[in-house]
C-alpha positions in Angstrom: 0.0 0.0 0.0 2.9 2.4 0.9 4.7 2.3 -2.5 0.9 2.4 -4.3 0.8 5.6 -1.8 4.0 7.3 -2.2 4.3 6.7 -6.3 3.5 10.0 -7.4 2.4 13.7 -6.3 -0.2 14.5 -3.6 -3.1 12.7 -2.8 -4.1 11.8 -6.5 -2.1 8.7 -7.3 -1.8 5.9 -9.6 0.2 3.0 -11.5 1.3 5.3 -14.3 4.3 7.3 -13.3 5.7 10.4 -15.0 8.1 13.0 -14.1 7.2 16.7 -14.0 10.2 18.9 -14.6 9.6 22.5 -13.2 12.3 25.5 -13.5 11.8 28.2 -10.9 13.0 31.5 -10.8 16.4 32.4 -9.2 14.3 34.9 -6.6 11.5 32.0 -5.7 14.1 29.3 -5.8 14.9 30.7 -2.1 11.8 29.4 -1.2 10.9 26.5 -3.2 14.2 24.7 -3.0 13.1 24.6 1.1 10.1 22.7 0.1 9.9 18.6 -0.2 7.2 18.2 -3.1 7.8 14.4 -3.0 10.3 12.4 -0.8 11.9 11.2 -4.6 12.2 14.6 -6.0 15.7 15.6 -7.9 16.4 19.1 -7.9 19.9 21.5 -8.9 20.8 25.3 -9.1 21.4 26.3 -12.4 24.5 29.0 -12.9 21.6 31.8 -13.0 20.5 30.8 -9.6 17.2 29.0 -11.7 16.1 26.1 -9.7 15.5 23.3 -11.6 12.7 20.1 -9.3 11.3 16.9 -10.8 8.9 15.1 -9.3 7.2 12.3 -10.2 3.4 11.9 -10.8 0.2 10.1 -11.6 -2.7 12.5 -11.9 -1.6 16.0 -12.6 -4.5 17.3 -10.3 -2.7 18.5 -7.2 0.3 19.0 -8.7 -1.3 21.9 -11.1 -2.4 23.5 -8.2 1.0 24.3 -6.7 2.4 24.7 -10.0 -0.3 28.0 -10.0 0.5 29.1 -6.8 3.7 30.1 -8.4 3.1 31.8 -11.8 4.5 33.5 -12.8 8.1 32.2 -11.2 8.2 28.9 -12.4 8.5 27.1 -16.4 6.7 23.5 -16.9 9.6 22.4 -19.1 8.0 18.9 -18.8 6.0 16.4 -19.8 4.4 18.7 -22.7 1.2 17.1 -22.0 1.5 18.8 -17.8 2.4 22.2 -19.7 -0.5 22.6 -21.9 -2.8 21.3 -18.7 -1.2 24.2 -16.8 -1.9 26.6 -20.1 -5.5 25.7 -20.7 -6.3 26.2 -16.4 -4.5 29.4 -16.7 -6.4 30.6 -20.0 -9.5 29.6 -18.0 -8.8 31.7 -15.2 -8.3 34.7 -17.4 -11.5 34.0 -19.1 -13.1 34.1 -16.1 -11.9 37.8 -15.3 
């Protein structure tokens, strides 16, 4: 049960496993890089002071939340299909302005 559990992201999980790959700004890297998004996460400082976390997931539910909580600071370089997930919520919130 604990591996089922602990596979991917938040409480949304599942057999399928990806890995998000998020690039934060040098000035919110202060803060996120004190953060554990998932007790398997991989994260470096890039020469600009850009920090770079993957994280694995299953659904991309919780994960797209805190991904939002930090536009605009942060870059979904990947999986595509996560980026244009985050695109299409954030093009819904502007619609809904």
């Amino acid at each position: 049960i604990q591996a089922e559990l602990d596979s991917g992201y938040g409480a949304f999980t599942g057999k399928v496993v990806e890995h998000a790959v998020l690039e934060f700004t040098a000035p919110r890297a202060q803060w996120v890089s004190k953060e554990t998004w998932h007790p398997e996460q991989k994260a470096a400082v890039a020469e600009n002071g850009a920090y770079r976390l993957t994280v694995p997931f299953s659904n991309p539910t919780e994960l797209i939340m805190d991904i939002l909580r930090h536009v605009p600071h942060v870059k979904v370089l990947a999986p595509e299909a996560l980026r244009q997930r985050v695109q299409e919520a954030l093009q819904q919130g502007l619609d809904n302005l």
